[in-house]
C-alpha positions as CSV (number, residue, x, y, z in Angstrom):
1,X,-121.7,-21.2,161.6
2,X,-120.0,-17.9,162.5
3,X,-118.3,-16.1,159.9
4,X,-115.2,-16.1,162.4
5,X,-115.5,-20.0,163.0
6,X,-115.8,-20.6,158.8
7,X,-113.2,-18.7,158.4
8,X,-111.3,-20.7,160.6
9,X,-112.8,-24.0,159.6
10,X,-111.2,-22.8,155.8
11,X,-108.1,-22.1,157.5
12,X,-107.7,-25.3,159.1
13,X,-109.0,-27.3,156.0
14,X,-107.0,-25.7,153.7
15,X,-103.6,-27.3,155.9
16,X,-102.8,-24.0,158.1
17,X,-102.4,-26.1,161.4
18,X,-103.4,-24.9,165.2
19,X,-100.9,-26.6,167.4
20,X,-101.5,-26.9,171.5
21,X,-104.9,-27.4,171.0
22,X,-107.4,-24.6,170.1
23,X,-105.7,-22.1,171.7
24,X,-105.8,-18.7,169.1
25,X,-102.4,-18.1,170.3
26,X,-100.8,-20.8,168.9
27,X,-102.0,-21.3,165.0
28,X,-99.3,-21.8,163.2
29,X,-98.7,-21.4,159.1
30,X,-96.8,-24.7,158.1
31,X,-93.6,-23.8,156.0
32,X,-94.8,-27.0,153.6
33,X,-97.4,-25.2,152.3
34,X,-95.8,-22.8,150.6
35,X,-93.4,-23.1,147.1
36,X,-90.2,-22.6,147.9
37,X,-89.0,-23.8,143.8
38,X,-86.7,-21.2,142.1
39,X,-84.7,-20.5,139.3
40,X,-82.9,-17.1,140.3
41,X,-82.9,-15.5,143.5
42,X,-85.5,-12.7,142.3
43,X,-88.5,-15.8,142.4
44,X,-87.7,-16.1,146.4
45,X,-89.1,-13.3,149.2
46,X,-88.4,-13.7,153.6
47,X,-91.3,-15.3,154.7
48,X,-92.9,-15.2,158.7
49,X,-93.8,-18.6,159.2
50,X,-94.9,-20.6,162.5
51,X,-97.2,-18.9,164.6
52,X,-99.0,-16.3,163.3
53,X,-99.7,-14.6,166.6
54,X,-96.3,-14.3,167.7
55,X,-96.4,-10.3,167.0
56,X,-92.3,-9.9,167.0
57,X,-91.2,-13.0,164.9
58,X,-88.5,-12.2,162.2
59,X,-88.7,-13.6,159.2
60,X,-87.4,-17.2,159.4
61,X,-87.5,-19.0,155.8
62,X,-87.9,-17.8,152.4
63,X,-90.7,-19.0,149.9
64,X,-91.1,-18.8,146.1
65,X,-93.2,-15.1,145.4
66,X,-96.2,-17.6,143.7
67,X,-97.0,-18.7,147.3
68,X,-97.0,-15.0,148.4
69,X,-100.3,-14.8,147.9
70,X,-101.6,-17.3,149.6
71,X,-99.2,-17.1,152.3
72,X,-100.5,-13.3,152.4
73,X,-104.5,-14.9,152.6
74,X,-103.8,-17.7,155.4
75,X,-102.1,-14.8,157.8
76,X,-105.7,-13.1,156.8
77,X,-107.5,-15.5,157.7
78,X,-106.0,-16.3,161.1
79,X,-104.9,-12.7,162.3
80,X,-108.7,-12.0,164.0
81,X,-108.0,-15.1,166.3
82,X,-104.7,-13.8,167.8
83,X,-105.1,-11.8,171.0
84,X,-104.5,-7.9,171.5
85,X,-100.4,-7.6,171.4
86,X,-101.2,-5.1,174.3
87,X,-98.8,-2.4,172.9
88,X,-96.2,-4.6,172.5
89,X,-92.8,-3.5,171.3
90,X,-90.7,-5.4,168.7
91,X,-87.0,-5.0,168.2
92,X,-85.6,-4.7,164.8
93,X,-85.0,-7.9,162.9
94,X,-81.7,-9.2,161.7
95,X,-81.0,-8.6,158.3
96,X,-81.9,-11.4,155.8
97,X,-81.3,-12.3,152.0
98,X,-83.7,-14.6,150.4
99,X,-81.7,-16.7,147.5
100,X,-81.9,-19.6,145.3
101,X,-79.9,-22.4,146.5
102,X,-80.1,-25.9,144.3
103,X,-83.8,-24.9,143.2
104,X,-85.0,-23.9,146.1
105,X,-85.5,-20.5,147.9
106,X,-83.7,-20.2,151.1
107,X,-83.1,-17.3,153.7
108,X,-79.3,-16.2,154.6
109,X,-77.5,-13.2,156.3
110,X,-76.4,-11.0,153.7
C-alpha cells in the first residue's frame, strides 16, 4: 500500500471521516473527536473543523488544548489529499474567544 493511501487508511480508521464519497476535497475532521472538557477558559483554543480542504474556513468551534495535538496530526495527515488552493485568497476571519461554558469549551465573539 502507498504511503499516501496508509496514511489515509490511518486517517479514516482513526474516526477522521471523508463525506461525498472519496472525493479529497471533501474530508472532513469530525468536531466529536476532539475534547472539548474544561475547567477555566485558558484549557479551550478556536479550532478549524469540517473540511479540511476548505483553504479559507474560520475557525468554527473551540476544543480542550489536550486534543490540540491530535487535532494538529489528523489535519497532517489529510492536508496531502486536498487539491492546489490555486493562489487562492482568504479574507480575514471574525474575531473569536474560546471559553469554558458549563465544562465545556465553546467559541464566542469577544
Amino acid at each position: 500500500m502507498s504511503r499516501a493511501r496508509w496514511t489515509l487508511a490511518v486517517a479514516l480508521a482513526a474516526g477522521v471521516s471523508a463525506g461525498c464519497g472519496t472525493s479529497p476535497q471533501h474530508l472532513v475532521l469530525d468536531p466529536a473527536r476532539y475534547a472539548t472538557a474544561c475547567t477555566a477558559a485558558a484549557d479551550c483554543v478556536p479550532a478549524r473543523l469540517g473540511d479540511v480542504c476548505a483553504r479559507c474556513a474560520c475557525p468554527g468551534a473551540a476544543i480542550s488544548r489536550t486534543g490540540l495535538a491530535l487535532l494538529q496530526a489528523d489535519v497532517t495527515a489529510l492536508l496531502p489529499f486536498c487539491g492546489d488552493p490555486g493562489g487562492q485568497v482568504c479574507g480575514p476571519c471574525p474575531a473569536a474567544v474560546a471559553v469554558c461554558d458549563a465544562g465545556h469549551c465553546a467559541l464566542e465573539a469577544p
